[in-house]
N, C-alpha and C positions, 0 to 999 in steps of 0.2 A: 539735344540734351547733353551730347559730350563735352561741346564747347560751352556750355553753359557750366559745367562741373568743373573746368579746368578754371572759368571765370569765377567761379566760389569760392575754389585753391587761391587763387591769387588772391583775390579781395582778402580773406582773411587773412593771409600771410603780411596784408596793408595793413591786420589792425583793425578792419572796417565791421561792424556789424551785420551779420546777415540775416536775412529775413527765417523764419521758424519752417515756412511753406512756401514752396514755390509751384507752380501747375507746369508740367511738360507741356512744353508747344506739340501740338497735333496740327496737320496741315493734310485734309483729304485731298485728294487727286482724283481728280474728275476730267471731263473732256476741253471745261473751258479754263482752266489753268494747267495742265500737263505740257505746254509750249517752252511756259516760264518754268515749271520744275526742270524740265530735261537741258534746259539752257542755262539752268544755275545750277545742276549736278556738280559737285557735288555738297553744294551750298544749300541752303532752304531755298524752296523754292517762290517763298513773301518773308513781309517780315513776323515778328512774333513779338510779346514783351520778352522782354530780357531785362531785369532789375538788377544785373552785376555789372553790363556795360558800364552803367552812369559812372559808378563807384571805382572803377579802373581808369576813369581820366584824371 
């Protein structure tokens, strides 16, 4: 969620319109993906949408 707010900062500092709602990525953690969370600490541990990526290239 932080990196996505620093992504919003920017974008609109582009000019770029931003969406009205966005939904926080939630990612449970369970037995059969806590391999890949612990190994992408302190990254997400999948991906998630993120609609401020596209608009920063």
């Amino acid at each position: 969620v932080g990196a996505m707010g620093v992504e919003a900062c920017k974008a609109a500092a582009m000019g770029k319109e931003l969406p009205a709602n966005v939904p926080a990525p939630v990612l449970l953690i369970n037995k059969d993906n806590a391999e890949a969370s612990l190994k992408n600490f302190p990254r997400p541990g999948g991906d998630y949408p993120d609609p401020f990526r596209e608009m920063l290239k």
